[in-house]
LUMGU-439202 format. One record per atom (N, C-alpha, C, CB): residue number from 1; z, y, x; residue in three letters; atom name. Coordinates in nm, 3 decimals, padded with zeros to 5 digits. Glycine has a CB too. Layout:
N
SITE   resi         Z         Y         X   resn   name
SITE    NUM         Z         Y         X    ALA     CA
...
END
This chain:
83
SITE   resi         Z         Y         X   resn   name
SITE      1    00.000   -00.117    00.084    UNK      N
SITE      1    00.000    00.000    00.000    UNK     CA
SITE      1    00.000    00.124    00.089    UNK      C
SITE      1    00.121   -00.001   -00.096    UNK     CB
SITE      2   -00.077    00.216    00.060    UNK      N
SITE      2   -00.076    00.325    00.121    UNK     CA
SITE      2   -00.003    00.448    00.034    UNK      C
SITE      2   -00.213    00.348    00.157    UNK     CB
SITE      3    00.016    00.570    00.128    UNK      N
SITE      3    00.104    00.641    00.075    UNK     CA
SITE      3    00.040    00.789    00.143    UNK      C
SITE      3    00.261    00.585    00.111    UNK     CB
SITE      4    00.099    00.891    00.097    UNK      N
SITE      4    00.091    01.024    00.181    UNK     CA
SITE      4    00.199    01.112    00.234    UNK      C
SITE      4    00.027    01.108    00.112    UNK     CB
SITE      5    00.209    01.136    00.325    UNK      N
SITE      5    00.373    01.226    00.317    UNK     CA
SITE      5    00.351    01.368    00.310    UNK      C
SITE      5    00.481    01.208    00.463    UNK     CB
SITE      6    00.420    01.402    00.203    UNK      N
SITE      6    00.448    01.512    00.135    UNK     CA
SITE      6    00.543    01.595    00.266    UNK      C
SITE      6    00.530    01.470   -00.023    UNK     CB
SITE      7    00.482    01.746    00.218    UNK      N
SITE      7    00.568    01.893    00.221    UNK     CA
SITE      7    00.739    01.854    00.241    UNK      C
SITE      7    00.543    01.991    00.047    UNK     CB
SITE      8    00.850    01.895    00.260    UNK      N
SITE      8    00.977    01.863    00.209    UNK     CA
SITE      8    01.007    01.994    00.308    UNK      C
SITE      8    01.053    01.691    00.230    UNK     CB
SITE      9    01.017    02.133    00.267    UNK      N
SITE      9    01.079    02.232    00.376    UNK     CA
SITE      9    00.990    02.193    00.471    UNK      C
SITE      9    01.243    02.218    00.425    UNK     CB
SITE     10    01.090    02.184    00.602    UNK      N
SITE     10    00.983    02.214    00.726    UNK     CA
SITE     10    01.023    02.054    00.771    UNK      C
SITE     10    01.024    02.374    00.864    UNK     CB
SITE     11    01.055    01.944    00.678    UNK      N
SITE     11    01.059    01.791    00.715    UNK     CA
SITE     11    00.918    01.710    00.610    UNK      C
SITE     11    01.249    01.720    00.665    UNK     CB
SITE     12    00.880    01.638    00.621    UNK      N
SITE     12    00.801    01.506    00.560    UNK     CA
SITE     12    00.832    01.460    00.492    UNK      C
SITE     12    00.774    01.414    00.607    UNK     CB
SITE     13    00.797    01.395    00.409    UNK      N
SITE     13    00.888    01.297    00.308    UNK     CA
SITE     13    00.791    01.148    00.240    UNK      C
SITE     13    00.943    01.415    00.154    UNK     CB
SITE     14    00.814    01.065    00.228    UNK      N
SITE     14    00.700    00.939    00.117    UNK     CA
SITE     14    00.758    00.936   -00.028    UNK      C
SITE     14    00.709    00.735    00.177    UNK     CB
SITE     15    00.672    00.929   -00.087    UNK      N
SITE     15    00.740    00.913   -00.241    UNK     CA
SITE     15    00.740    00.758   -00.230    UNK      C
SITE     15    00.638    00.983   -00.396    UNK     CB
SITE     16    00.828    00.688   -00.289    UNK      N
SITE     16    00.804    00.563   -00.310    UNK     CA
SITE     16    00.798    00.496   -00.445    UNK      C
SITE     16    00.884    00.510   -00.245    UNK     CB
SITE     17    00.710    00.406   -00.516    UNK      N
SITE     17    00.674    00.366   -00.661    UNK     CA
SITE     17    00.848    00.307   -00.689    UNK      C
SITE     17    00.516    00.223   -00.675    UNK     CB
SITE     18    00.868    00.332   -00.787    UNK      N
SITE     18    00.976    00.256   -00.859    UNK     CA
SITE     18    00.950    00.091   -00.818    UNK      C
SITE     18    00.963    00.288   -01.038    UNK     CB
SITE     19    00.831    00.017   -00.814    UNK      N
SITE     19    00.848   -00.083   -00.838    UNK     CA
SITE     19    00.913   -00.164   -00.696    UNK      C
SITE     19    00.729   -00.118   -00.899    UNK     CB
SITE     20    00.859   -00.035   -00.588    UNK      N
SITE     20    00.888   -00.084   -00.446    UNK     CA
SITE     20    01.016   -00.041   -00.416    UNK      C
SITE     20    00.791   -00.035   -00.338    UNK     CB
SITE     21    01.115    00.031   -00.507    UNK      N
SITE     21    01.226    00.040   -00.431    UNK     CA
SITE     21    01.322   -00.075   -00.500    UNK      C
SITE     21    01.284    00.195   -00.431    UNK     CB
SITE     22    01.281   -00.079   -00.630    UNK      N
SITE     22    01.344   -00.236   -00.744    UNK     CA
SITE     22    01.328   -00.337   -00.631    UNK      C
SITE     22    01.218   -00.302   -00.922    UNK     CB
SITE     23    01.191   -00.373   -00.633    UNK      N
SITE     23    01.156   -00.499   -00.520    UNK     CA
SITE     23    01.246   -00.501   -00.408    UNK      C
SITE     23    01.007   -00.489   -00.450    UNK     CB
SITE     24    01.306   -00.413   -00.293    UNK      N
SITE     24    01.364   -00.409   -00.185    UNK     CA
SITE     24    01.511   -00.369   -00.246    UNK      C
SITE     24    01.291   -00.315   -00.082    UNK     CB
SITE     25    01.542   -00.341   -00.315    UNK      N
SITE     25    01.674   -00.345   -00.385    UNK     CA
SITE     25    01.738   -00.185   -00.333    UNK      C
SITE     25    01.778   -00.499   -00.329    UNK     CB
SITE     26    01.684   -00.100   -00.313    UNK      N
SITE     26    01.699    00.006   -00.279    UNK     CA
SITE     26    01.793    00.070   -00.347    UNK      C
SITE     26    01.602    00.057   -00.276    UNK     CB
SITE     27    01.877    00.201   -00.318    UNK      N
SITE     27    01.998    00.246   -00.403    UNK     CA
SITE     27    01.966    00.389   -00.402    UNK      C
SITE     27    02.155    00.210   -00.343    UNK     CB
SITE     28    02.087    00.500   -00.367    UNK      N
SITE     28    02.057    00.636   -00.351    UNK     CA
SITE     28    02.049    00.674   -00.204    UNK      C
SITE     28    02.156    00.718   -00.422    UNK     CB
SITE     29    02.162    00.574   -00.109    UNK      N
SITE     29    02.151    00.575    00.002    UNK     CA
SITE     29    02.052    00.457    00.095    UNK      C
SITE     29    02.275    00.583    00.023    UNK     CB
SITE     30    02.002    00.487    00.181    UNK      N
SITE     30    01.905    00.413    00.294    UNK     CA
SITE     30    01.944    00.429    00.415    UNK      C
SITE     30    01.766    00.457    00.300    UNK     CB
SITE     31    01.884    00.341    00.458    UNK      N
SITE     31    01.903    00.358    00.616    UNK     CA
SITE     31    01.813    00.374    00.719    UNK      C
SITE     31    01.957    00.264    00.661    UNK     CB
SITE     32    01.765    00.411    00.810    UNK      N
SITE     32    01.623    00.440    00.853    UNK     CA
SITE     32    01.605    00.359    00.977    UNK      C
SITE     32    01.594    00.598    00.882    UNK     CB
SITE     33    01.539    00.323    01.030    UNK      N
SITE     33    01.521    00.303    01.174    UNK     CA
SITE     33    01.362    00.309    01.224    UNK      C
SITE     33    01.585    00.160    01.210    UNK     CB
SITE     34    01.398    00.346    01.387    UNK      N
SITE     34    01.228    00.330    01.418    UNK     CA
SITE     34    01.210    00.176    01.465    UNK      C
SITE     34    01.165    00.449    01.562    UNK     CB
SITE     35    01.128    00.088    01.444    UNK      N
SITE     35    01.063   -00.054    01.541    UNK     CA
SITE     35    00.922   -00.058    01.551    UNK      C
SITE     35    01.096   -00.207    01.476    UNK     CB
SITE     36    00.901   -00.039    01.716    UNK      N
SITE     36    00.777   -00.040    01.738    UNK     CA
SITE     36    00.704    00.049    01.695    UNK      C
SITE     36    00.735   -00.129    01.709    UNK     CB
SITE     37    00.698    00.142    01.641    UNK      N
SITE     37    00.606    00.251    01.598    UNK     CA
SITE     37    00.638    00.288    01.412    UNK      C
SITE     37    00.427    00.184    01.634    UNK     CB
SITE     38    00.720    00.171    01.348    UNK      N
SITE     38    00.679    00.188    01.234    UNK     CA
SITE     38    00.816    00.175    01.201    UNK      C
SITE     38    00.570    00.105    01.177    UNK     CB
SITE     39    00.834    00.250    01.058    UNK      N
SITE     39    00.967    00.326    01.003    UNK     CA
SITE     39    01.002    00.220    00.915    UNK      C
SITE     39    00.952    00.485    00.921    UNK     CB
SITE     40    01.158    00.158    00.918    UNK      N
SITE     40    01.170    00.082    00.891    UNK     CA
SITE     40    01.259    00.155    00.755    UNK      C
SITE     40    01.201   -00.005    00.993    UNK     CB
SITE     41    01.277    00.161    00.603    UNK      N
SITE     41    01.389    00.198    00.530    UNK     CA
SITE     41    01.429    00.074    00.487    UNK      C
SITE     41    01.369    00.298    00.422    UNK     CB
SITE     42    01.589    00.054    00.475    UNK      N
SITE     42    01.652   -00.062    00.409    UNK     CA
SITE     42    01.801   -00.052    00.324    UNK      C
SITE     42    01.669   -00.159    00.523    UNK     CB
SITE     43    01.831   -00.066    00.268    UNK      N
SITE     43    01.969   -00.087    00.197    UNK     CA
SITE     43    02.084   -00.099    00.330    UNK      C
SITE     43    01.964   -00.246    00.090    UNK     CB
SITE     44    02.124    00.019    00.316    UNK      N
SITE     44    02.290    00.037    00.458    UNK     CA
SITE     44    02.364   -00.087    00.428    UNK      C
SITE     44    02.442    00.203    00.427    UNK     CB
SITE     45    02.358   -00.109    00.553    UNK      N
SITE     45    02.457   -00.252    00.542    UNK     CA
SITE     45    02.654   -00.182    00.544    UNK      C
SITE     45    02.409   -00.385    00.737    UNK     CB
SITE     46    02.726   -00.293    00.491    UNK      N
SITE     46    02.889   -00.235    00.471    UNK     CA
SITE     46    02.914   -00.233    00.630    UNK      C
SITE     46    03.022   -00.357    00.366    UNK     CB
SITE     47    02.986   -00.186    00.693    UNK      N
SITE     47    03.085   -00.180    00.828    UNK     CA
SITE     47    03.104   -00.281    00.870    UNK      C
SITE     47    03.211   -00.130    00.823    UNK     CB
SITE     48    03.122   -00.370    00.938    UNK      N
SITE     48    03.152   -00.471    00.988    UNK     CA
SITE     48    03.104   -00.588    00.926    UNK      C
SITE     48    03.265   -00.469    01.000    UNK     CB
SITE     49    02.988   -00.561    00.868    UNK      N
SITE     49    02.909   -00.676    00.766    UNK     CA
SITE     49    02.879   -00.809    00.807    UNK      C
SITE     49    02.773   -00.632    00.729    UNK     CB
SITE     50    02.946   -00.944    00.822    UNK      N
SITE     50    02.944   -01.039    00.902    UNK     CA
SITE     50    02.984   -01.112    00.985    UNK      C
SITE     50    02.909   -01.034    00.925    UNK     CB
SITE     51    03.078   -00.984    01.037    UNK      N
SITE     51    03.155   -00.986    01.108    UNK     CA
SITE     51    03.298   -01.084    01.099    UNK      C
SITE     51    03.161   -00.872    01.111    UNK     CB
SITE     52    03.322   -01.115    01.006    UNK      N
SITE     52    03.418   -01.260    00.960    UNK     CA
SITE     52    03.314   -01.394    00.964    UNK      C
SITE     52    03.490   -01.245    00.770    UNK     CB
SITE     53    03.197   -01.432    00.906    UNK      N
SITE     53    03.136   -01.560    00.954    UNK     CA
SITE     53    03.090   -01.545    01.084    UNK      C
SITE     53    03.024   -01.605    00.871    UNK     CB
SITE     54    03.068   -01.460    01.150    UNK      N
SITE     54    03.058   -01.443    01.335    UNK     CA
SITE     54    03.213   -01.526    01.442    UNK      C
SITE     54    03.070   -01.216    01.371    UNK     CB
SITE     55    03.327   -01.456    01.326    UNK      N
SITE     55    03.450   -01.477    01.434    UNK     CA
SITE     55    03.491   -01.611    01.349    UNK      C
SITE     55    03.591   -01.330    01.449    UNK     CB
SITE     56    03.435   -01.684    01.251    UNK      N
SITE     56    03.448   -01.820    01.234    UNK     CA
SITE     56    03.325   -01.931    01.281    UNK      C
SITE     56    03.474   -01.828    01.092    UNK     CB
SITE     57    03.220   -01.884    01.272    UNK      N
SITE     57    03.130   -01.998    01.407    UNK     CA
SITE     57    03.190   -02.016    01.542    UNK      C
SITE     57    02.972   -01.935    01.460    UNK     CB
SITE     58    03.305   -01.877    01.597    UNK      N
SITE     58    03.303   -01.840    01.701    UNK     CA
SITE     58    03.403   -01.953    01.748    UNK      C
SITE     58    03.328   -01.698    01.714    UNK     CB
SITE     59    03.515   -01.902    01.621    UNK      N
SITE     59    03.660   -02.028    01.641    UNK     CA
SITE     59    03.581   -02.149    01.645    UNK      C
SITE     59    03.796   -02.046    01.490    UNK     CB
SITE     60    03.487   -02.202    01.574    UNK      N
SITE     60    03.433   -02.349    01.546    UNK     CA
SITE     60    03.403   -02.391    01.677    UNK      C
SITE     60    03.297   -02.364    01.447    UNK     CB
SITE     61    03.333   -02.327    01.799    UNK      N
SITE     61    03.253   -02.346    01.889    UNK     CA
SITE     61    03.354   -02.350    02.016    UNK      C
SITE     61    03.143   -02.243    01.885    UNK     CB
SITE     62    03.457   -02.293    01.954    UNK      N
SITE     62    03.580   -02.282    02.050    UNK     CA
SITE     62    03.561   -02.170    02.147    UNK      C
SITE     62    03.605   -02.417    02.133    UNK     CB
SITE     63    03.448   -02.042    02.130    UNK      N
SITE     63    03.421   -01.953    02.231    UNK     CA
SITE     63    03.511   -01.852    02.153    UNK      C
SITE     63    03.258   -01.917    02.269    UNK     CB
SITE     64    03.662   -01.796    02.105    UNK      N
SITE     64    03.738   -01.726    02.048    UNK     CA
SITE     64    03.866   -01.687    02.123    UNK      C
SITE     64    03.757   -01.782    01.941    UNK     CB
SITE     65    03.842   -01.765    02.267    UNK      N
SITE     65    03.906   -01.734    02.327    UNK     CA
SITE     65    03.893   -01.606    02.435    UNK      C
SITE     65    03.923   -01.831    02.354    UNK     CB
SITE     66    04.082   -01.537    02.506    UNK      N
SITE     66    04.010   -01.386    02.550    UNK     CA
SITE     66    03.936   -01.413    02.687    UNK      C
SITE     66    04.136   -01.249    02.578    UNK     CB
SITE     67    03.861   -01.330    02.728    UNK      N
SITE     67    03.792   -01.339    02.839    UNK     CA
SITE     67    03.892   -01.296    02.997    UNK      C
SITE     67    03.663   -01.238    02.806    UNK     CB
SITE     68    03.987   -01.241    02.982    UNK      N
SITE     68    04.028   -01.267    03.054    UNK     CA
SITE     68    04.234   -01.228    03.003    UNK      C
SITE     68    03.932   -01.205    03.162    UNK     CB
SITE     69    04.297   -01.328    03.075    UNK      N
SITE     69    04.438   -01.377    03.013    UNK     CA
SITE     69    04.515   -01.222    03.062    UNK      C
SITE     69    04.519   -01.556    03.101    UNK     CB
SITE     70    04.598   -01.184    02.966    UNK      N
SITE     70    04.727   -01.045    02.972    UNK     CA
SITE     70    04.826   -01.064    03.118    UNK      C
SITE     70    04.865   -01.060    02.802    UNK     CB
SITE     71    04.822   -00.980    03.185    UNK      N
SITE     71    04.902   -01.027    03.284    UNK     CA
SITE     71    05.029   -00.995    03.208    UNK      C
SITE     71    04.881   -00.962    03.432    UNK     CB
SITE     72    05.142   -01.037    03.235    UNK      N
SITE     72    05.260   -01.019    03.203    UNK     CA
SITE     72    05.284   -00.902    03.266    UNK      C
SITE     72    05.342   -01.121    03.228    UNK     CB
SITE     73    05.410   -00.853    03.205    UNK      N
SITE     73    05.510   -00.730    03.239    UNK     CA
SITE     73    05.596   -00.770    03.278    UNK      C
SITE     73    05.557   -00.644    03.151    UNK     CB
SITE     74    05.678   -00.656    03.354    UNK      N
SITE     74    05.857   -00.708    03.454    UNK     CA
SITE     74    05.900   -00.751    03.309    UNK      C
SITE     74    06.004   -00.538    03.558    UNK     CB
SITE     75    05.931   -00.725    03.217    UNK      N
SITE     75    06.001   -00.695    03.079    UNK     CA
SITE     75    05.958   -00.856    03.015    UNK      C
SITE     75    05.923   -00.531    02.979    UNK     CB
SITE     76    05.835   -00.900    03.028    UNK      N
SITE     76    05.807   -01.012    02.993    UNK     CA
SITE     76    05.882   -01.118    03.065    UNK      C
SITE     76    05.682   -01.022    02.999    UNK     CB
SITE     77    05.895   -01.107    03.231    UNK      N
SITE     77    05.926   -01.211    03.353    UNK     CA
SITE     77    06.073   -01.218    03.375    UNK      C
SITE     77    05.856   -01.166    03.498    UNK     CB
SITE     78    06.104   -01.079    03.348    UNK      N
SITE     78    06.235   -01.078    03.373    UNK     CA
SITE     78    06.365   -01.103    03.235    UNK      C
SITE     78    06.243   -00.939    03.443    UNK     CB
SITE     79    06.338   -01.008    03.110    UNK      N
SITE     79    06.408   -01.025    03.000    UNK     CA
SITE     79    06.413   -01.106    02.908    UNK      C
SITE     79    06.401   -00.958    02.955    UNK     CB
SITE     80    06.259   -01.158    02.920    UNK      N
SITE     80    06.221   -01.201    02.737    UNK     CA
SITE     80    06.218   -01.335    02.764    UNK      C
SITE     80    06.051   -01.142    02.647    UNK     CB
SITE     81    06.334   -01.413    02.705    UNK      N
SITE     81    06.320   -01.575    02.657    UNK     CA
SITE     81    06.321   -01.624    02.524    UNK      C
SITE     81    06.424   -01.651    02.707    UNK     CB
SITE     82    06.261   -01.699    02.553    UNK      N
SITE     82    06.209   -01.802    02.397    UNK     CA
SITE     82    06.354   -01.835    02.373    UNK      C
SITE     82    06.085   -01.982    02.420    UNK     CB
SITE     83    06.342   -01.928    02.285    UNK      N
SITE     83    06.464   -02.002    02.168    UNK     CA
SITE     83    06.438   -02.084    02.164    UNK      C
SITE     83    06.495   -01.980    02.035    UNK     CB
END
């Protein structure tokens, strides 16, 4: 489908058909990006979107561990005992 970009002030703009923003599930807000030359618009993903099935493949795979271990403190070596 082709399109034209419109006037908008001193920015550009595309109109887009109703049927193509229904189809892509589009809202009031978008998100833009450039790839490769061509403008990508999509539905904003939430904040940390995934980010819980990421840190449960992660536990599964057993890679959830830290990269490198807390050194202890005097306060740890010297004061603090278990029960």
């Amino acid at each position: 489908m082709k399109a034209r970009l419109i006037r908008i002030g001193n920015s550009r703009g595309v109109r887009l058909p109703k049927p193509v923003i229904a189809e892509a599930g589009l809202e009031e807000d978008v998100e833009l990006q450039v790839r490769r030359g061509a403008v990508v618009i999509s539905s904003p993903r939430a904040p940390r979107a995934g980010w819980a099935e990421a840190a449960r493949r992660m536990h599964e795979a057993g890679d959830d561990q830290p990269l490198v271990m807390p050194t202890p403190t005097r306060f740890e070596e010297d004061e603090w005992h278990w029960r």
